[in-house]
PQR file of N, CA, C, O and H, with PARSE charges and radii, in Angstrom:
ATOM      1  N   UNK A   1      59.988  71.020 187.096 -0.4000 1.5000
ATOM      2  CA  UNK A   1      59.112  71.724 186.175 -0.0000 2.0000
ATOM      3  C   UNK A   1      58.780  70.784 185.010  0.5500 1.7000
ATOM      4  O   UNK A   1      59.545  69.942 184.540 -0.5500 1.4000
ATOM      5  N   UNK A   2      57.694  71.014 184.664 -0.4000 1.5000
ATOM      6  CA  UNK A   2      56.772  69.782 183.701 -0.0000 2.0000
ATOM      7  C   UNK A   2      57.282  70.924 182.494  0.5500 1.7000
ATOM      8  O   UNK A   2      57.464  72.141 182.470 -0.5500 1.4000
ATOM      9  H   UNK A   2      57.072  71.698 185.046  0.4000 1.0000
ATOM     10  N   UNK A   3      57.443  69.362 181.153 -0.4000 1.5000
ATOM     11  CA  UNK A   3      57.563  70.095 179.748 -0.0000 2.0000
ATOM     12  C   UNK A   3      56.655  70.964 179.403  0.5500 1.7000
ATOM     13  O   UNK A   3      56.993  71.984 178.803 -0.5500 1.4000
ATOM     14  H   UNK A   3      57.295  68.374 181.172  0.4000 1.0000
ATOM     15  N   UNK A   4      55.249  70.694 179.743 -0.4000 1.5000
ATOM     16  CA  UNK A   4      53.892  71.704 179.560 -0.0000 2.0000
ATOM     17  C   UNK A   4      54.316  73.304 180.624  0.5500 1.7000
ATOM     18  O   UNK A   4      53.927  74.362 180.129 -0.5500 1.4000
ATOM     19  H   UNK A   4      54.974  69.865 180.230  0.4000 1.0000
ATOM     20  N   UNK A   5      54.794  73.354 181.489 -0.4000 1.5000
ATOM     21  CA  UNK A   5      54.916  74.601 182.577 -0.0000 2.0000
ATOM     22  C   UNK A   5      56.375  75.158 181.585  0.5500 1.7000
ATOM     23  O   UNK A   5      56.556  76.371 181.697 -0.5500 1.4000
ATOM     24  H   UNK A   5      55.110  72.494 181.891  0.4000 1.0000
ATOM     25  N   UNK A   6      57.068  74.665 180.959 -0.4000 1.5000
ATOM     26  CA  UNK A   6      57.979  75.019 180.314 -0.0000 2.0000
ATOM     27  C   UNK A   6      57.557  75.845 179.582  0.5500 1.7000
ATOM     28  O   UNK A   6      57.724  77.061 179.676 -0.5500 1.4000
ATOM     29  H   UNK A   6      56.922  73.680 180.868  0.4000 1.0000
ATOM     30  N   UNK A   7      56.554  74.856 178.220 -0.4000 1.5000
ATOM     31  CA  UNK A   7      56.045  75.851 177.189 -0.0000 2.0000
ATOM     32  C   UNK A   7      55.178  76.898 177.343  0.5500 1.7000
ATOM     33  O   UNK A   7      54.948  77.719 176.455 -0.5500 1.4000
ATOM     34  H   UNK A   7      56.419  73.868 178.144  0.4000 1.0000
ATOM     35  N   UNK A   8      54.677  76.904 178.461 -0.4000 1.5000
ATOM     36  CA  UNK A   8      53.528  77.982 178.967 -0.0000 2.0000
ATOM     37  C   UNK A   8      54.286  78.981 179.351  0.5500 1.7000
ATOM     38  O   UNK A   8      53.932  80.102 178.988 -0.5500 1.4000
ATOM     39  H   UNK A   8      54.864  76.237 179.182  0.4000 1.0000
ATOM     40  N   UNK A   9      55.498  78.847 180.165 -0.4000 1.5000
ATOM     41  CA  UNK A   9      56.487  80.378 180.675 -0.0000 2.0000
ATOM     42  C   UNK A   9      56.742  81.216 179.415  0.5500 1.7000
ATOM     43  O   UNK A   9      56.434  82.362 179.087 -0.5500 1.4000
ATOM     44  H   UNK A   9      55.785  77.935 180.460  0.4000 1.0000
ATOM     45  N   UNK A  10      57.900  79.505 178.417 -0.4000 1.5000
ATOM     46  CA  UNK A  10      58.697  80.187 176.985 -0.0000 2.0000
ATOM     47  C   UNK A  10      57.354  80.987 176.178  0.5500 1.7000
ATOM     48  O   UNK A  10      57.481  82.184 175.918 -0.5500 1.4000
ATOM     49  H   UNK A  10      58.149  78.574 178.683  0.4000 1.0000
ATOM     50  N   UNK A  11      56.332  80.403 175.878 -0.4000 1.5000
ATOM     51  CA  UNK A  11      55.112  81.282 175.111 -0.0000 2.0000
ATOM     52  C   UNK A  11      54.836  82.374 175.896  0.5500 1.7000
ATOM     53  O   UNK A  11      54.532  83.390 175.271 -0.5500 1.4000
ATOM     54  H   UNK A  11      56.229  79.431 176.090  0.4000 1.0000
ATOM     55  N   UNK A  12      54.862  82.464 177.389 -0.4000 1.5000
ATOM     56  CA  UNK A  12      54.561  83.817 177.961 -0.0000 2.0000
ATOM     57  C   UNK A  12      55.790  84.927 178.150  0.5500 1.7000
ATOM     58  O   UNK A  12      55.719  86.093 178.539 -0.5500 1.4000
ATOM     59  H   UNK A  12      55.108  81.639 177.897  0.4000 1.0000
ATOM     60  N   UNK A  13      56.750  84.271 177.804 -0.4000 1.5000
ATOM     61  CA  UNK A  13      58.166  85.471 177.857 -0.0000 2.0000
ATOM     62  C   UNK A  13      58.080  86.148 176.336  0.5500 1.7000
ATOM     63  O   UNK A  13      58.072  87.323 175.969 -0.5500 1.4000
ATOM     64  H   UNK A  13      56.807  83.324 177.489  0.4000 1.0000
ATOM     65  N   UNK A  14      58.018  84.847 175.594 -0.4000 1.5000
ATOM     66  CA  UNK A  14      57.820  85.541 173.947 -0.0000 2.0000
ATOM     67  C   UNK A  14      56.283  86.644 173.520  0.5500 1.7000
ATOM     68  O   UNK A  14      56.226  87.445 172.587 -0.5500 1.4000
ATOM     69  H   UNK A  14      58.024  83.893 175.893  0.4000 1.0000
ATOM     70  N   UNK A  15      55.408  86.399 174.330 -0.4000 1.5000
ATOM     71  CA  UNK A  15      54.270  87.435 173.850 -0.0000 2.0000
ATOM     72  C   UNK A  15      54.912  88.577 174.860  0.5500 1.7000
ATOM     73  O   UNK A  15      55.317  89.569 174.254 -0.5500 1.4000
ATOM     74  H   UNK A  15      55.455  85.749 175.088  0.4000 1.0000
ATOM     75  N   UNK A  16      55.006  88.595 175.693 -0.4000 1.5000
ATOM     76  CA  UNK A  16      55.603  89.981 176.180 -0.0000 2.0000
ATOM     77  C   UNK A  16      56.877  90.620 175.878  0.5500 1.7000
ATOM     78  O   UNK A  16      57.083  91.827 176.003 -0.5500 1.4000
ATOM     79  H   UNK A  16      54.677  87.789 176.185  0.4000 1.0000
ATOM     80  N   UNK A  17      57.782  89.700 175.445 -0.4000 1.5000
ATOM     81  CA  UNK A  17      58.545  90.258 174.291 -0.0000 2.0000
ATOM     82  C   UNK A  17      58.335  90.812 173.240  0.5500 1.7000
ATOM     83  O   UNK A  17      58.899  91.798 172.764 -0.5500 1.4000
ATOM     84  H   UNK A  17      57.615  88.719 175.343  0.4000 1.0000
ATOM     85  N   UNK A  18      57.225  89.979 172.698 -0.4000 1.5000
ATOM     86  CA  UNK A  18      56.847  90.761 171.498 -0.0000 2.0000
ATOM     87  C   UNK A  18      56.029  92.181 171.350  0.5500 1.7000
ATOM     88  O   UNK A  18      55.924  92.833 170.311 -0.5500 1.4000
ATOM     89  H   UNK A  18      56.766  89.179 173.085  0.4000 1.0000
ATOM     90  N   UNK A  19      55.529  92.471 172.507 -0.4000 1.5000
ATOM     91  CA  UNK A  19      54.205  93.749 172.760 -0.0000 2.0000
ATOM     92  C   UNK A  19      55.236  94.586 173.335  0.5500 1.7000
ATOM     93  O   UNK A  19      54.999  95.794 173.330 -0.5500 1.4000
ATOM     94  H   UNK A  19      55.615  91.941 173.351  0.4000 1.0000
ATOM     95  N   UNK A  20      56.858  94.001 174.067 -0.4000 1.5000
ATOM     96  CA  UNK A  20      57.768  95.245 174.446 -0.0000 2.0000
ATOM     97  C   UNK A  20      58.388  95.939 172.923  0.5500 1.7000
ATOM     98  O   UNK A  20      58.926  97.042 172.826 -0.5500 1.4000
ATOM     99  H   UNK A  20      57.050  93.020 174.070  0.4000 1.0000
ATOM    100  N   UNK A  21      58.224  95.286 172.178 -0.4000 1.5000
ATOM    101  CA  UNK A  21      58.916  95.225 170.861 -0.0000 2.0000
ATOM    102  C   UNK A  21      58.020  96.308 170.271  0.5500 1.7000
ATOM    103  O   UNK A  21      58.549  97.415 170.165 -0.5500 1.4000
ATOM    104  H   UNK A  21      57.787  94.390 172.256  0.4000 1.0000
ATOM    105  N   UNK A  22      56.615  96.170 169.823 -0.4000 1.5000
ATOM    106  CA  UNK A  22      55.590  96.572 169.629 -0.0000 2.0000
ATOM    107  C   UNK A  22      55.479  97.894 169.814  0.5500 1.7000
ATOM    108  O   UNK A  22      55.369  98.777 168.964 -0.5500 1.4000
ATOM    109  H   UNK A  22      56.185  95.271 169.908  0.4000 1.0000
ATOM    110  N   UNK A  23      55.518  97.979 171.114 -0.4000 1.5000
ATOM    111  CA  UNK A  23      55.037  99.131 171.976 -0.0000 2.0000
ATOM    112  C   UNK A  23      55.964 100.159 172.441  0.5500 1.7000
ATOM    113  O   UNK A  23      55.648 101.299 172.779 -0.5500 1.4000
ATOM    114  H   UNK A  23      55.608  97.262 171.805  0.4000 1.0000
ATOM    115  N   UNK A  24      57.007  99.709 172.429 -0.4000 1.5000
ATOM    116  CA  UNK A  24      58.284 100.782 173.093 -0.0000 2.0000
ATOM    117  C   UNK A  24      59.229 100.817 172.275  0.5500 1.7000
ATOM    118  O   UNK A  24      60.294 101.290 172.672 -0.5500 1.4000
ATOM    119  H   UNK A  24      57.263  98.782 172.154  0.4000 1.0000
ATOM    120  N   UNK A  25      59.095 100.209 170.565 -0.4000 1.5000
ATOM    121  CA  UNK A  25      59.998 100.143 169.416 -0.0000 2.0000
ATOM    122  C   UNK A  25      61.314  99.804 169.853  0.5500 1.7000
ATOM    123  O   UNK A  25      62.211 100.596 169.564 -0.5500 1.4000
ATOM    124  H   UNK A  25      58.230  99.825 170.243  0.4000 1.0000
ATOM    125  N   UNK A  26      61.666  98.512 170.659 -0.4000 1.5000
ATOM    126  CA  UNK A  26      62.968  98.350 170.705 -0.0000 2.0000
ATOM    127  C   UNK A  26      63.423  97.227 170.287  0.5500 1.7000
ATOM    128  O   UNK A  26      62.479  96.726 169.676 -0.5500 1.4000
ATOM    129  H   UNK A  26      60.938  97.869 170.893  0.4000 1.0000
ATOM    130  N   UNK A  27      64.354  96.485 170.243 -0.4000 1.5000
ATOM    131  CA  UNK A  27      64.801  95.861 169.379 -0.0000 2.0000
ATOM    132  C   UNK A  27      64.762  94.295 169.794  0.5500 1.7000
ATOM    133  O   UNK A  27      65.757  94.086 170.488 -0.5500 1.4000
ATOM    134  H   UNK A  27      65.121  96.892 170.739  0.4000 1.0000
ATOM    135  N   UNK A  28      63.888  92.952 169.615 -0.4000 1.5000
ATOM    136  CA  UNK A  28      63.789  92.313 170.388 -0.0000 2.0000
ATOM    137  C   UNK A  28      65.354  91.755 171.249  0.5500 1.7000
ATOM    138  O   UNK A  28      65.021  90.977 172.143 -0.5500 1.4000
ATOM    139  H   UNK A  28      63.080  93.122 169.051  0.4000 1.0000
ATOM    140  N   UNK A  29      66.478  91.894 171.220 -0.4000 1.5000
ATOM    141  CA  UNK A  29      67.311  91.314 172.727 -0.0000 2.0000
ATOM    142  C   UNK A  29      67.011  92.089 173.420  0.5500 1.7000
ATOM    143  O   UNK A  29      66.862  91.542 174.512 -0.5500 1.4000
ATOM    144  H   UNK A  29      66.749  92.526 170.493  0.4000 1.0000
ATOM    145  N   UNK A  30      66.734  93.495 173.512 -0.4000 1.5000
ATOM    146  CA  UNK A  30      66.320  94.305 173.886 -0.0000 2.0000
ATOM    147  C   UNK A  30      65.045  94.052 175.110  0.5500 1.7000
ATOM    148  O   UNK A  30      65.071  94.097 176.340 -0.5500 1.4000
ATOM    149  H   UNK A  30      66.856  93.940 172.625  0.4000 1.0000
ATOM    150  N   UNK A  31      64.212  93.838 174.349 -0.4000 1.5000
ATOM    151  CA  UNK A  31      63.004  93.204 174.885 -0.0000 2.0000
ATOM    152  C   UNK A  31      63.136  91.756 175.934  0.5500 1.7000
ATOM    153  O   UNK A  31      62.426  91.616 176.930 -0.5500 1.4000
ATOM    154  H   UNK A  31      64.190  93.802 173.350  0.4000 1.0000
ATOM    155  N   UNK A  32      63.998  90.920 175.569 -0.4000 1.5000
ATOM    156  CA  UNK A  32      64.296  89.755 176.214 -0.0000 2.0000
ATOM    157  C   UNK A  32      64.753  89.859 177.181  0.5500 1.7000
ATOM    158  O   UNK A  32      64.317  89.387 178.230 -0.5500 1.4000
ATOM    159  H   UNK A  32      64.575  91.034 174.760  0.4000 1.0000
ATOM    160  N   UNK A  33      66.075  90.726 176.988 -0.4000 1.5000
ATOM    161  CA  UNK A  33      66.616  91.371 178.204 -0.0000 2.0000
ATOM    162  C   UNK A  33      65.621  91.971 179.260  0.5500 1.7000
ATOM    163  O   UNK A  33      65.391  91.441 180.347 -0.5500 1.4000
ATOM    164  H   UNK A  33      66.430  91.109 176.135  0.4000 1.0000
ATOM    165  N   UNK A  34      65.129  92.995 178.866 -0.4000 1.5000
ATOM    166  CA  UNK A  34      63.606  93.533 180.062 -0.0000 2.0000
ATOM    167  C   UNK A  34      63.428  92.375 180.555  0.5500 1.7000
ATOM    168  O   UNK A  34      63.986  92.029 181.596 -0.5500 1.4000
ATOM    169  H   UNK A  34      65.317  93.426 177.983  0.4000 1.0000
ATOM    170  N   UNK A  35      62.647  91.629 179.899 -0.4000 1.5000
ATOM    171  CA  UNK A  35      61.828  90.503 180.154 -0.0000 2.0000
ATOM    172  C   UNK A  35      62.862  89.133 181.706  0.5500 1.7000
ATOM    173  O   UNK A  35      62.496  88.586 182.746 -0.5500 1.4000
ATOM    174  H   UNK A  35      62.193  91.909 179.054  0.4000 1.0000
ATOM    175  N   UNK A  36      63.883  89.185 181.077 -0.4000 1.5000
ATOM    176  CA  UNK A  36      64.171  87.898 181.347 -0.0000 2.0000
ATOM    177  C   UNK A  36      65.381  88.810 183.273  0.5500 1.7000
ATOM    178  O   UNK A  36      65.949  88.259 184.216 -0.5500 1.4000
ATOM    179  H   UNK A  36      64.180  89.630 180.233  0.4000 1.0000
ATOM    180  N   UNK A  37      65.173  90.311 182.875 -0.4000 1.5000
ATOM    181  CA  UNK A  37      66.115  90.718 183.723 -0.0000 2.0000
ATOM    182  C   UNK A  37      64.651  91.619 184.915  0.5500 1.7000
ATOM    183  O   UNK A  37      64.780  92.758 185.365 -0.5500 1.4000
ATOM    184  H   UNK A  37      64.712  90.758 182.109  0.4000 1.0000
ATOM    185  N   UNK A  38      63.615  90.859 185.120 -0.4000 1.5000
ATOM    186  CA  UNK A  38      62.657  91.897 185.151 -0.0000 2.0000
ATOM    187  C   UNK A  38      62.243  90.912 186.534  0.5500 1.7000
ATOM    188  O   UNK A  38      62.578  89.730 186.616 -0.5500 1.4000
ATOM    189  H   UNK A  38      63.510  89.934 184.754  0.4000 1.0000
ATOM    190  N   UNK A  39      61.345  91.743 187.730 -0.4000 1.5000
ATOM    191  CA  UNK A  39      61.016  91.109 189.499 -0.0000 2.0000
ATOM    192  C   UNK A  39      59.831  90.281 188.717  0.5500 1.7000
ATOM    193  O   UNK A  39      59.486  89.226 189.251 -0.5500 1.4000
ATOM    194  H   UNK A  39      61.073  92.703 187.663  0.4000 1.0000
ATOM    195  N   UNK A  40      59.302  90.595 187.729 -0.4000 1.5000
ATOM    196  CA  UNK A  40      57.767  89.332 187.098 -0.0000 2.0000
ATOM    197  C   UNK A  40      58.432  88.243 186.647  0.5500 1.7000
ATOM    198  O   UNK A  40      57.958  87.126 186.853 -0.5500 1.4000
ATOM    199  H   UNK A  40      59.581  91.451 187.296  0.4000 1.0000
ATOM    200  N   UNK A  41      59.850  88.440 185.837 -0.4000 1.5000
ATOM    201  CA  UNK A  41      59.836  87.058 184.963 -0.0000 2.0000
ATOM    202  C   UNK A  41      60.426  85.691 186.591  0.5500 1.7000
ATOM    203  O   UNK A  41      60.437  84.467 186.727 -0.5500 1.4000
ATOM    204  H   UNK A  41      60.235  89.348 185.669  0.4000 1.0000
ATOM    205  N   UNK A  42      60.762  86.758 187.355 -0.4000 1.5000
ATOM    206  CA  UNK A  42      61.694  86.119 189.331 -0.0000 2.0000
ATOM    207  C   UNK A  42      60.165  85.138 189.435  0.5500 1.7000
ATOM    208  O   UNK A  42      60.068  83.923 189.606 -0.5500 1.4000
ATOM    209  H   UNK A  42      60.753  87.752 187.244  0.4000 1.0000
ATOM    210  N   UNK A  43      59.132  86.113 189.273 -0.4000 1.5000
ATOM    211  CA  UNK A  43      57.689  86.030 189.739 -0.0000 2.0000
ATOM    212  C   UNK A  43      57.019  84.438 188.813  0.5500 1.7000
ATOM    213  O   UNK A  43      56.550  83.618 189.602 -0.5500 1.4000
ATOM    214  H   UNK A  43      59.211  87.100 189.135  0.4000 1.0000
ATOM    215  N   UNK A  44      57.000  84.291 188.291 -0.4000 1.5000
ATOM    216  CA  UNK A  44      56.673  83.757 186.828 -0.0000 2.0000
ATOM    217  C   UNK A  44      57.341  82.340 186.888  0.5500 1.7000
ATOM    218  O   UNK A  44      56.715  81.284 186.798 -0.5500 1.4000
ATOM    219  H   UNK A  44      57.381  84.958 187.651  0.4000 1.0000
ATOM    220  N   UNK A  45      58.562  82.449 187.035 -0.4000 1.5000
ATOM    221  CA  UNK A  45      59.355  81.233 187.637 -0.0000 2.0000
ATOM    222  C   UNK A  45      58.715  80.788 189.132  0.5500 1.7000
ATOM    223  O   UNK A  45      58.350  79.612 189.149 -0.5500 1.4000
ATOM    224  H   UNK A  45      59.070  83.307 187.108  0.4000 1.0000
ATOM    225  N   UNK A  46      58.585  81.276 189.958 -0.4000 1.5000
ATOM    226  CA  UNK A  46      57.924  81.109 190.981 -0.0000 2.0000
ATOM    227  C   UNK A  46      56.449  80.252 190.938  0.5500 1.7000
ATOM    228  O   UNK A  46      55.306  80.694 191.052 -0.5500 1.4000
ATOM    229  H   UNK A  46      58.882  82.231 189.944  0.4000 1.0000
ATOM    230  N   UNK A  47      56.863  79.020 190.754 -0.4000 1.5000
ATOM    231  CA  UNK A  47      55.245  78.866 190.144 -0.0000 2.0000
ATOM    232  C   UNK A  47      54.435  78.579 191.226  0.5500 1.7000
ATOM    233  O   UNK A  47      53.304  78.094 191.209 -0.5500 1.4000
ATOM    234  H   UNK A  47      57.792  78.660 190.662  0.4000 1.0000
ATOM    235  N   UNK A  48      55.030  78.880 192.060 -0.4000 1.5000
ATOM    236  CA  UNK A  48      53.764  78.885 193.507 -0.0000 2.0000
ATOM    237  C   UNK A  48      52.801  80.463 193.186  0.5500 1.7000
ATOM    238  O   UNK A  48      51.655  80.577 193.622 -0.5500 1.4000
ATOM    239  H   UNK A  48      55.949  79.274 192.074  0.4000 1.0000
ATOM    240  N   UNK A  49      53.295  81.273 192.600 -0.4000 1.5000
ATOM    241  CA  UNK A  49      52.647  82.088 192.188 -0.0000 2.0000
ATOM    242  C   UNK A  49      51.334  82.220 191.282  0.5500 1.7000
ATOM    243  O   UNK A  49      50.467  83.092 191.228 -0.5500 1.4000
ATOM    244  H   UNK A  49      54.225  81.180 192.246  0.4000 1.0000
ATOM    245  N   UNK A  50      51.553  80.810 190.473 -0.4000 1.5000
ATOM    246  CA  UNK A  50      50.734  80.868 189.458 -0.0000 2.0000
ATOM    247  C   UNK A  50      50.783  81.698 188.410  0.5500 1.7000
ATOM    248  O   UNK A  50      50.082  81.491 187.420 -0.5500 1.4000
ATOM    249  H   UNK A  50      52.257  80.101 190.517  0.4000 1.0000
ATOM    250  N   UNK A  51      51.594  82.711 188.497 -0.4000 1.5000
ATOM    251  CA  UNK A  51      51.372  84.195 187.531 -0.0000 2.0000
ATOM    252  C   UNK A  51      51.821  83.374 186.107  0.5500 1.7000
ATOM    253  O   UNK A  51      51.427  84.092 185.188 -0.5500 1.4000
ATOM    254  H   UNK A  51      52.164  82.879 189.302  0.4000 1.0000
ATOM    255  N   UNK A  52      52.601  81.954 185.451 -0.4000 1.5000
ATOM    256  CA  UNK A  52      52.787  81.510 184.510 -0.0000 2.0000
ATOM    257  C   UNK A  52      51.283  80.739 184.049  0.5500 1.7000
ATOM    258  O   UNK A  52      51.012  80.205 182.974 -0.5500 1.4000
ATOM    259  H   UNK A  52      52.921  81.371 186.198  0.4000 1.0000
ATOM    260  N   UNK A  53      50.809  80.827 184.735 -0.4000 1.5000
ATOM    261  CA  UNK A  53      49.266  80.330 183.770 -0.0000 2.0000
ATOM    262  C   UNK A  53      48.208  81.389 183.227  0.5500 1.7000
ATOM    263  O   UNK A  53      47.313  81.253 182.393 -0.5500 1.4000
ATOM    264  H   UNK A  53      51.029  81.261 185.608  0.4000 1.0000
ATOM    265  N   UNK A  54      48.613  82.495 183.985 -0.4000 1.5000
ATOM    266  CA  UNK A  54      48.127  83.855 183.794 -0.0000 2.0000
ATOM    267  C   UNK A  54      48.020  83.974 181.913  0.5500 1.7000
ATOM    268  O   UNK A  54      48.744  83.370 181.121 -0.5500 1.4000
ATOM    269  H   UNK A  54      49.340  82.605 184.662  0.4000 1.0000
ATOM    270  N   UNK A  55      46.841  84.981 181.562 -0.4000 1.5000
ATOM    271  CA  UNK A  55      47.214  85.807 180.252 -0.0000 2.0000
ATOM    272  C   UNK A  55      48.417  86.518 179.865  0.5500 1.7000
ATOM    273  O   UNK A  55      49.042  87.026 180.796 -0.5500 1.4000
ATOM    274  H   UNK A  55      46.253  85.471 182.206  0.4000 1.0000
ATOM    275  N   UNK A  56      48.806  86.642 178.874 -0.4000 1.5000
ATOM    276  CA  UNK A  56      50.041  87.373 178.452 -0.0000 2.0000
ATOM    277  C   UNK A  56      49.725  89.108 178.865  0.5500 1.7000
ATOM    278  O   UNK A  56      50.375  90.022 179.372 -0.5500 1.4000
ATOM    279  H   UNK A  56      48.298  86.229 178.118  0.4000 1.0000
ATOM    280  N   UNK A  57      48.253  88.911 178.282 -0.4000 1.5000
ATOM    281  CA  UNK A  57      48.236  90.424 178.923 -0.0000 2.0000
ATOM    282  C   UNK A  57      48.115  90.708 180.102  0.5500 1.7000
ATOM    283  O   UNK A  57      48.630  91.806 180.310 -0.5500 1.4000
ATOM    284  H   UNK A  57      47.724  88.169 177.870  0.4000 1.0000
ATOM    285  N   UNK A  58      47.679  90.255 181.013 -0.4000 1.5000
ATOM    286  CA  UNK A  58      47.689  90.504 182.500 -0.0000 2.0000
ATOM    287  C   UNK A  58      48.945  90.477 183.000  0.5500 1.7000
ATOM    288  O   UNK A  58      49.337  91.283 183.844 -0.5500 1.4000
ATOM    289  H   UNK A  58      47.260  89.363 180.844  0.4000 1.0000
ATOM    290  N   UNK A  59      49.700  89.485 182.476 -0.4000 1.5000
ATOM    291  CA  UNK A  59      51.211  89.942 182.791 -0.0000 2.0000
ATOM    292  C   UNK A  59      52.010  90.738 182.166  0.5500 1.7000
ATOM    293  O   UNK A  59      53.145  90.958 182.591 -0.5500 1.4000
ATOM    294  H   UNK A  59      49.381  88.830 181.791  0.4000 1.0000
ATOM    295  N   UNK A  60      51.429  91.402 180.827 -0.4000 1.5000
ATOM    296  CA  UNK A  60      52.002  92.676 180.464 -0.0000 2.0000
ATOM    297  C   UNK A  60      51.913  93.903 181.026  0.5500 1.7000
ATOM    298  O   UNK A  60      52.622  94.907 180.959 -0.5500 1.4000
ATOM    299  H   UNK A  60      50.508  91.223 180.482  0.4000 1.0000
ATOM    300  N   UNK A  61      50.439  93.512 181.860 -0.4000 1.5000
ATOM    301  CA  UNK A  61      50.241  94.879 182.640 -0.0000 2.0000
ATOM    302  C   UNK A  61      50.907  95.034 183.967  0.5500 1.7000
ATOM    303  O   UNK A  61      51.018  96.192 184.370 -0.5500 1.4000
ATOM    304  H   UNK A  61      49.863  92.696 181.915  0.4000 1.0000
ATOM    305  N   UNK A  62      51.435  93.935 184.821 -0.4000 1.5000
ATOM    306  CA  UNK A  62      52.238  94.334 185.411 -0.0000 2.0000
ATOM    307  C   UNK A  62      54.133  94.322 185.089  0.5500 1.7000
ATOM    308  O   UNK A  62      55.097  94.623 185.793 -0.5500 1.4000
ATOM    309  H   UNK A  62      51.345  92.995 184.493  0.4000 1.0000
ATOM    310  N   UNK A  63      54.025  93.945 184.037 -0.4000 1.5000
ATOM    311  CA  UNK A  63      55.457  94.116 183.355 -0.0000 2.0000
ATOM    312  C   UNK A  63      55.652  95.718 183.221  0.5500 1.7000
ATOM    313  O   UNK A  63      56.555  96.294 183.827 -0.5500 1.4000
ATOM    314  H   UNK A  63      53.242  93.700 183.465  0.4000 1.0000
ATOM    315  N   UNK A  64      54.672  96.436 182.326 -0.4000 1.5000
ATOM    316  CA  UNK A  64      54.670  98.183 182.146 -0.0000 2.0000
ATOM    317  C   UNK A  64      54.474  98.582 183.788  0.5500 1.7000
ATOM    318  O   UNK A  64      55.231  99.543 183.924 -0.5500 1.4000
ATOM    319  H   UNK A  64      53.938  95.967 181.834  0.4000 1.0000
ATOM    320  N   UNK A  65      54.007  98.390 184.738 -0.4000 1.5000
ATOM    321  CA  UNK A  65      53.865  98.498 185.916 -0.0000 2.0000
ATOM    322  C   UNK A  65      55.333  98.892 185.932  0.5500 1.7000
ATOM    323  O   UNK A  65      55.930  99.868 185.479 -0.5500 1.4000
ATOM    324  H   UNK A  65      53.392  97.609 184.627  0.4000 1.0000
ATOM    325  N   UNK A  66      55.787  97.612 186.728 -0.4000 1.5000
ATOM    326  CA  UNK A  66      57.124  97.660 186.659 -0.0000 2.0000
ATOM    327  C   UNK A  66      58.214  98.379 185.876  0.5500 1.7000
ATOM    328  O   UNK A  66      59.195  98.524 186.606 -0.5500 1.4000
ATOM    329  H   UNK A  66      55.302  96.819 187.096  0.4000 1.0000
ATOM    330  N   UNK A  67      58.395  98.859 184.714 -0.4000 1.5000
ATOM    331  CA  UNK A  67      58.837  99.868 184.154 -0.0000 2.0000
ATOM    332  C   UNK A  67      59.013 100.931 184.476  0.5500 1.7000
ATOM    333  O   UNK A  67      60.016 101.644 184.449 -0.5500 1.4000
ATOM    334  H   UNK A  67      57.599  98.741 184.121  0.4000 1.0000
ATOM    335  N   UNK A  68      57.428 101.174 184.998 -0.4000 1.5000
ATOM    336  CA  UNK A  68      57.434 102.515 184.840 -0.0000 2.0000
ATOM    337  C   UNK A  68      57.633 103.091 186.451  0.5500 1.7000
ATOM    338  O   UNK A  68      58.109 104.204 186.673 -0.5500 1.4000
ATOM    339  H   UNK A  68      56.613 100.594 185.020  0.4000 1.0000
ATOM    340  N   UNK A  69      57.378 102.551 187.074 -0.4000 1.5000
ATOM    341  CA  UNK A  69      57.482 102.223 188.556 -0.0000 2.0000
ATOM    342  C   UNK A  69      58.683 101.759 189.490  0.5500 1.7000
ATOM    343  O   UNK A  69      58.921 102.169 190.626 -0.5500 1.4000
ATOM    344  H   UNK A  69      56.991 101.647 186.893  0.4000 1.0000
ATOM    345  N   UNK A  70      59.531 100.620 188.606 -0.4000 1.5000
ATOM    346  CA  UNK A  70      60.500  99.845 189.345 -0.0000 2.0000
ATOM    347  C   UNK A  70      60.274  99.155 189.957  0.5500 1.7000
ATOM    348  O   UNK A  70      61.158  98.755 190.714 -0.5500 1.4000
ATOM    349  H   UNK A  70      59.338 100.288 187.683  0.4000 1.0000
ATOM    350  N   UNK A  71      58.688  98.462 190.030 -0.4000 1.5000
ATOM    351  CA  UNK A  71      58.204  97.503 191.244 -0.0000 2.0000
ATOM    352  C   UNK A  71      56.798  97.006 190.397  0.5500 1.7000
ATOM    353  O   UNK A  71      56.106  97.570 189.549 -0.5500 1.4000
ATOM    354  H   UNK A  71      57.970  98.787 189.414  0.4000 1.0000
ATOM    355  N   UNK A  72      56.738  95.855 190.965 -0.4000 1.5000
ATOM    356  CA  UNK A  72      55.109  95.282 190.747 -0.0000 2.0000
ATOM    357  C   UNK A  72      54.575  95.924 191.526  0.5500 1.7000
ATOM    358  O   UNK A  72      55.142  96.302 192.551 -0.5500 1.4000
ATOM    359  H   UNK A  72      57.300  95.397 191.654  0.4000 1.0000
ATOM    360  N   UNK A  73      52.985  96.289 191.147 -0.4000 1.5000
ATOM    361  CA  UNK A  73      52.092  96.693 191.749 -0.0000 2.0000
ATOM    362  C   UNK A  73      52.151  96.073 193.027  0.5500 1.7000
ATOM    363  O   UNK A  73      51.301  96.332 193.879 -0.5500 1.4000
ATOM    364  H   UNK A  73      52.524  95.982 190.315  0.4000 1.0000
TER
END
């Protein structure tokens, strides 16, 4: 993994941390935890996926997916 694919994941774990924070008032470890214990962040690492070059919001929307669901779309 390239230093650039690094900072692109760490900046995309932290904006969806921050909108879990935001949005569902919890406390960011809280949020990290979701995040870092979650089948997108499995996904995200996966960079055959591509989903780490993705928008923060497009991957927020299947992050609440997942929540609310227990599964990616």
């Amino acid at each position: 993994m390239t230093d650039e694919t690094s900072f692109l994941i760490d900046s995309l774990v932290e904006q969806l941390a921050s909108k879990l924070v935001e949005d569902y008032e919890i406390s960011v470890p809280q949020a990290l935890e979701l995040v870092y214990n979650s089948q997108l962040y499995e996904k995200i690492m996966d960079l055959e996926t591509g989903l780490y070059y993705q928008s923060a919001k497009y991957n927020y929307e299947l992050l609440r997916h997942e929540i609310k669901y227990g599964k990616i779309a």
